[in-house]
C-alpha positions, -999 to +999 in steps of 0.1 A: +424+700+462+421+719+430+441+748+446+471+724+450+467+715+410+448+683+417+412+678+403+390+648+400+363+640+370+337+613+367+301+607+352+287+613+389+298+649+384+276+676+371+277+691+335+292+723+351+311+709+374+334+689+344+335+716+320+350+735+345+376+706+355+383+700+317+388+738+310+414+744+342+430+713+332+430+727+293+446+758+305+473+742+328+454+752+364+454+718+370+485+695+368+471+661+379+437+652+367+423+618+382+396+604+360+376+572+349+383+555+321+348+570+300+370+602+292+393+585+270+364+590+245+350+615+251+364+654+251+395+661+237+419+665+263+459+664+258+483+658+283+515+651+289+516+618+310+495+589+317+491+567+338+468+536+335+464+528+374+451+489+371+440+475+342+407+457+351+372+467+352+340+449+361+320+437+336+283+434+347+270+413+318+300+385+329+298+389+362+336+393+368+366+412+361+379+419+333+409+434+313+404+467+296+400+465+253+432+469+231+411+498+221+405+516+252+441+515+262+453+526+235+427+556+230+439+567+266+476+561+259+468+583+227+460+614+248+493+619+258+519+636+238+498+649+213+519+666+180+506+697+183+506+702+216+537+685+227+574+673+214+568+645+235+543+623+257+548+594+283+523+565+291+525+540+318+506+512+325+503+495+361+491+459+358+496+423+370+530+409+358+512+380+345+494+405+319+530+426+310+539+405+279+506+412+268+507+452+271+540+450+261+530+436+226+500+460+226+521+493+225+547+476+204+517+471+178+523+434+178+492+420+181+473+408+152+437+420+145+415+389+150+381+384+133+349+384+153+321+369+129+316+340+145+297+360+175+275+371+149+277+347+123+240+338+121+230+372+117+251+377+088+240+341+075+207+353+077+207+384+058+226+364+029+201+338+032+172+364+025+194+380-005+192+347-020+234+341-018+232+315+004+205+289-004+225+258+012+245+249+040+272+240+019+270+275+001+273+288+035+306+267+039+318+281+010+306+320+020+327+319+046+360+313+023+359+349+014+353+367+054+383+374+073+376+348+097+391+323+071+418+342+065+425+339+107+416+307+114+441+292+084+470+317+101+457+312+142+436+280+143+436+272+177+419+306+186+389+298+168+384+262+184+404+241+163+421+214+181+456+197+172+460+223+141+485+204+129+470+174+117+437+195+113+454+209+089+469+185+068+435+162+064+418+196+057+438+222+043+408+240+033+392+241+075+359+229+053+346+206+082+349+238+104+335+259+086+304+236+077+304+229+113+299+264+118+276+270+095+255+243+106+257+258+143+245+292+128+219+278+109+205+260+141+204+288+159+185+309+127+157+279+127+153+276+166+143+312+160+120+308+130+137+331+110+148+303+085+136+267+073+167+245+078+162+207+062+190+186+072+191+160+044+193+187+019+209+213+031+185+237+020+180+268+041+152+290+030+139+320+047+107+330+068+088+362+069+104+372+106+138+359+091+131+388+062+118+414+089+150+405+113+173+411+080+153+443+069+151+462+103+193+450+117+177+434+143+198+404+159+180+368+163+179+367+199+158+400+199+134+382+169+133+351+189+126+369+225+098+389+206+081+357+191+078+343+226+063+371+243+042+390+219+006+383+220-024+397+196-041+417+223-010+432+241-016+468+251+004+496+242+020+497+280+026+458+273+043+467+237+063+498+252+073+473+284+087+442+260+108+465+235+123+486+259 
């Protein structure tokens, strides 16, 4: 079909094969390039149009469908139209109707930027807790008052598991039973992987030697707490290559 201006281009494809797709399309040989959605970031390839042909991909690790990242529509809707290559680009976007208000606000730049510690919020209560910042729970509590994710749940509450904000609100203007709660939750999961000693009468959360290693090396507490249940003393080097990779 590439004699008729139509090309296709994919991860399946050879090295050569894409180069050569990217550099006829490049050069205007090709007028309608079908792709996957992996070339948004990668080469750098303008165009004029495009068109987002369904908005859902499978996600393995969920097990279901799901809608494409802010991020990665946008990154494709960014290729067309570029400045200096063209006075002017057009994108369009075939989804459900029950999604258009959403895509609507997304290239109107109308959505706000949401926080995403709490995902990771034990990790980053861990490497504060090893710094010596945070010593107690209620220091945690307090930590959080300066993160973004304060900031979000005062101004979006019910995103971040606060129910009946209204009221929530006006007993606790301050969200400090949430964010205790969530400290508490994070420092839970921190002891149920030994990287820290958590007494509940006190408060007090001190660290461990794996909680200092975990903090040193970036690595998450899952990983820490999968490799204290399956290392052993006399594992072989086949056995150590097998569990970290």
């Amino acid at each position: 079909v590439i004699q008729y201006g139509f090309a296709i281009h994919h991860a399946g494809m050879n090295k050569g094969d894409r180069e050569t797709v990217e550099d006829l399309f490049a050069d205007g040989h090709i007028s309608v390039l079908c792709c996957t959605a992996t070339l948004a970031w990668g080469v750098n390839l303008p165009a004029h149009a495009v068109i987002i042909k369904g908005t859902q991909i499978y996600d393995p690790s969920k097990g279901r469908w799901t809608e494409l990242s802010p991020l990665d529509v946008l990154q494709m809707l960014g290729r067309a139209g570029r400045p200096q290559y063209d006075s002017e680009g057009e994108g369009i976007i075939m989804t459900a109707h029950s999604e258009l208000q959403y895509y609507l606000s997304l290239t109107n730049i109308q959505l706000p930027i949401e926080s995403q510690l709490i995902t990771t919020l034990p990790d980053h209560l861990n490497a504060e807790i090893v710094l010596s910042s945070v010593q107690t729970i209620a220091e945690a509590a307090d930590w959080l008052i300066y993160s973004f994710l304060y900031i979000r749940m005062l101004q979006n509450p019910s995103l971040y598991g606060i129910h009946d904000p209204e009221s929530t609100l006006r007993d606790d203007p301050t969200l400090k039973r949430r964010r205790l709660d969530l400290a508490h939750t994070a420092a839970c999961l921190l002891e149920k992987s030994h990287l820290i000693r958590y007494d509940r009468k006190s408060g007090a959360l001190q660290s461990t030697p794996m909680g200092r290693i975990s903090s040193q090396y970036y690595m998450s507490h899952t990983s820490m707490a999968l490799y204290g249940r399956q290392l052993r003393p006399n594992f072989t080097d086949i056995e150590l290559l097998r569990l970290f990779s």
